[in-house]
Biotite code that builds the C-alpha atoms (Angstrom):
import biotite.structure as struc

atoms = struc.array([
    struc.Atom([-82.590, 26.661, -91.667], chain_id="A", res_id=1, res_name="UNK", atom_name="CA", element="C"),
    struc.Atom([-80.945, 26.230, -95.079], chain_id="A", res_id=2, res_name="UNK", atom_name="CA", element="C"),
    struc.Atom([-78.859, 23.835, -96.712], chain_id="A", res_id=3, res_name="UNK", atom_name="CA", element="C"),
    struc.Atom([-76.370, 24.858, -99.384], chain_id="A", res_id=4, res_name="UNK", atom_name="CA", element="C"),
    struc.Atom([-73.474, 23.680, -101.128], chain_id="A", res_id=5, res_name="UNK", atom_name="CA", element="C"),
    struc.Atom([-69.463, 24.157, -99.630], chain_id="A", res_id=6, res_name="UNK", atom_name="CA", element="C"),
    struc.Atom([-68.667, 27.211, -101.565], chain_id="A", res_id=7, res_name="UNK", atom_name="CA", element="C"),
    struc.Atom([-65.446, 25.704, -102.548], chain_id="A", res_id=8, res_name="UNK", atom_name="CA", element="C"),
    struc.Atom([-66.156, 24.055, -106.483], chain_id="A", res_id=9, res_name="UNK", atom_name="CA", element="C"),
    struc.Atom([-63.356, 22.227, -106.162], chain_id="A", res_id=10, res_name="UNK", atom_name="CA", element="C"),
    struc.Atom([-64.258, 20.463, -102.818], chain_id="A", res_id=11, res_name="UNK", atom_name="CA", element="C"),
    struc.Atom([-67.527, 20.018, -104.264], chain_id="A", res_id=12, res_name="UNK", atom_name="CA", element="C"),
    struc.Atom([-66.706, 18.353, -107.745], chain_id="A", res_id=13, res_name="UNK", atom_name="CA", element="C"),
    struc.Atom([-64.002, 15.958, -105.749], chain_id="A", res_id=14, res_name="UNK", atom_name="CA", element="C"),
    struc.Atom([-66.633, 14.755, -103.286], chain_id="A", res_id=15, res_name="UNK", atom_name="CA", element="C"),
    struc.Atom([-69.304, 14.158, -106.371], chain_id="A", res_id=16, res_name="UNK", atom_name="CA", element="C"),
    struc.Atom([-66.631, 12.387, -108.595], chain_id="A", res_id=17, res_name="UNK", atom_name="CA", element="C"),
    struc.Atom([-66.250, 10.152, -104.579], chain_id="A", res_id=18, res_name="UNK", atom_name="CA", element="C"),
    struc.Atom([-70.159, 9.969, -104.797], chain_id="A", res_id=19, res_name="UNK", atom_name="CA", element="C"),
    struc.Atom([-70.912, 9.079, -108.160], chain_id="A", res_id=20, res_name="UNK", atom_name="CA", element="C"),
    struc.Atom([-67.464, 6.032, -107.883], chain_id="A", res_id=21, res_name="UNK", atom_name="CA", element="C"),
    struc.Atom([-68.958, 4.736, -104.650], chain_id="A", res_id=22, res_name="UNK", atom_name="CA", element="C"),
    struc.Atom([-72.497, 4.548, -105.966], chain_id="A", res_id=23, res_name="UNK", atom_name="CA", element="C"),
    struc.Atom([-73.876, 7.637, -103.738], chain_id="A", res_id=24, res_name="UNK", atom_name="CA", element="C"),
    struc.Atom([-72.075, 6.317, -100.639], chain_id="A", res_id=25, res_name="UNK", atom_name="CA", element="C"),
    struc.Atom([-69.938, 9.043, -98.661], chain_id="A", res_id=26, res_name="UNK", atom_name="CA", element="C"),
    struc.Atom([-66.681, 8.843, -100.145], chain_id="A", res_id=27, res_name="UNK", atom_name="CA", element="C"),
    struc.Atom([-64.713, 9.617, -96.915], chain_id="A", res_id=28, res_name="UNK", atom_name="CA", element="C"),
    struc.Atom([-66.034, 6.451, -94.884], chain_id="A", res_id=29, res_name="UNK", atom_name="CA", element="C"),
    struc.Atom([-65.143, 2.952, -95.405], chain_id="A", res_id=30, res_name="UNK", atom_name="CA", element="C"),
    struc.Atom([-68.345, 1.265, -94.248], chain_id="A", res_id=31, res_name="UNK", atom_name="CA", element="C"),
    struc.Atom([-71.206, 0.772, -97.265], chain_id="A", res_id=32, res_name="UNK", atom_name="CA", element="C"),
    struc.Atom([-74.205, 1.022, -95.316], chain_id="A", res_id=33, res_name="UNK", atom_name="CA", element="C"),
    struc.Atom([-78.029, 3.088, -95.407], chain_id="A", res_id=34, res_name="UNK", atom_name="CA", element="C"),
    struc.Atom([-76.209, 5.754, -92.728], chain_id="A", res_id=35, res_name="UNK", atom_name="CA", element="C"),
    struc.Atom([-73.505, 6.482, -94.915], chain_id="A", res_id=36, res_name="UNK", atom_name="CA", element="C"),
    struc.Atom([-75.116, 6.882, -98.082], chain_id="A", res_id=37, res_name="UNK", atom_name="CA", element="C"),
    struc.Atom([-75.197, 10.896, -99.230], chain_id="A", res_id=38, res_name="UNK", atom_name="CA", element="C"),
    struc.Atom([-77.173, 13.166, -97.402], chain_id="A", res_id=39, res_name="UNK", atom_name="CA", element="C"),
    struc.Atom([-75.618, 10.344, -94.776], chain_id="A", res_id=40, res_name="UNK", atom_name="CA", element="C"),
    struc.Atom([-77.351, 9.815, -91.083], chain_id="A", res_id=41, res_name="UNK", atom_name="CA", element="C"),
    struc.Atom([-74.677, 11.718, -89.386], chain_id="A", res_id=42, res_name="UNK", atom_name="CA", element="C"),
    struc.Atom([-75.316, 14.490, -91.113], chain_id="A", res_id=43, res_name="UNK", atom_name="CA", element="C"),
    struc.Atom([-79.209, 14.106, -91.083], chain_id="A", res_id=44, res_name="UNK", atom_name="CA", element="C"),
    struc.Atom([-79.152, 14.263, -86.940], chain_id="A", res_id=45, res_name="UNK", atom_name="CA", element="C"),
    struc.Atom([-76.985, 17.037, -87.160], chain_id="A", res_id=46, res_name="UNK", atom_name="CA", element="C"),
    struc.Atom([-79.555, 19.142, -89.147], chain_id="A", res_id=47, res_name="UNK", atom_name="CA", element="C"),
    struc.Atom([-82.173, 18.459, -86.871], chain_id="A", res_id=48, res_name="UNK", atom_name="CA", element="C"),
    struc.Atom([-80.463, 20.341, -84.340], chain_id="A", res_id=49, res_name="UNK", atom_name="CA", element="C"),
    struc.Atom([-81.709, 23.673, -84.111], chain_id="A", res_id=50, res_name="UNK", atom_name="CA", element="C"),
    struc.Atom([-78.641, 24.924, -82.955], chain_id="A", res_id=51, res_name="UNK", atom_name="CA", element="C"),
    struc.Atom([-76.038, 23.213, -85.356], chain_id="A", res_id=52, res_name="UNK", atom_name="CA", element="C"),
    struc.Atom([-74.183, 25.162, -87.795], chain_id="A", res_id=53, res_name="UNK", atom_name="CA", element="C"),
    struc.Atom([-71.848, 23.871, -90.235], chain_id="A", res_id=54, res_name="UNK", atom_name="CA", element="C"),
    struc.Atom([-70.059, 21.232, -92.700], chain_id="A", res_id=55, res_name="UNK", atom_name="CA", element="C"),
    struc.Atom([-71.254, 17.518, -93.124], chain_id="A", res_id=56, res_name="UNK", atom_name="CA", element="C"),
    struc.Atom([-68.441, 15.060, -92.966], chain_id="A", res_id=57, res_name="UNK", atom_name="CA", element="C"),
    struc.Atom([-67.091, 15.146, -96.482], chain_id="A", res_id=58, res_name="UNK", atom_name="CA", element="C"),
    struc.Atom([-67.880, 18.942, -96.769], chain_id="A", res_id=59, res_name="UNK", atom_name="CA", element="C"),
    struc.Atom([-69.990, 18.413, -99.437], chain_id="A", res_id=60, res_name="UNK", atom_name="CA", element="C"),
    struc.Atom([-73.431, 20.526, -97.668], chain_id="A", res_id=61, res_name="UNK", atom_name="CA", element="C"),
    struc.Atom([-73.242, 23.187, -95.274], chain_id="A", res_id=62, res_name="UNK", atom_name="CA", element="C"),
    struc.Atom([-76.582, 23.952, -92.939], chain_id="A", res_id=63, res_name="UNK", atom_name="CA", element="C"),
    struc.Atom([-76.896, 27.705, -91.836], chain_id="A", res_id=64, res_name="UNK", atom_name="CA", element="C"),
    struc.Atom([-79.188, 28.153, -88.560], chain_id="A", res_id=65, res_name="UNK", atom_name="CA", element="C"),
])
């Protein structure tokens, strides 16, 4: 397993300008809570899953199997 950044610097500077504005909470959600601050729940479950491949949410990480 590995975690990287989106490729994309662009995506990636817009979603830590988000980040560092909402205090570390995801940018794309509207809810302030523990789950949704950055690396957010959703996207902690999904990396426990052996078998899942992709973006988080806001595109910020990307997990390879």
């Amino acid at each position: 397993m590995k975690i990287k950044l989106n490729p994309d610097v662009e995506t990636v500077n817009l979603v830590k300008t988000g980040l560092k504005e909402s205090g570390g909470y995801c940018p794309c959600r509207l809810d302030r809570t523990e789950d949704t601050k950055c690396m957010c729940k959703e996207f902690r479950e999904q990396i426990a899953d052996p078998d899942f491949e992709g973006f988080c949410h806001c595109m910020l990480y990307y997990k390879e199997k």
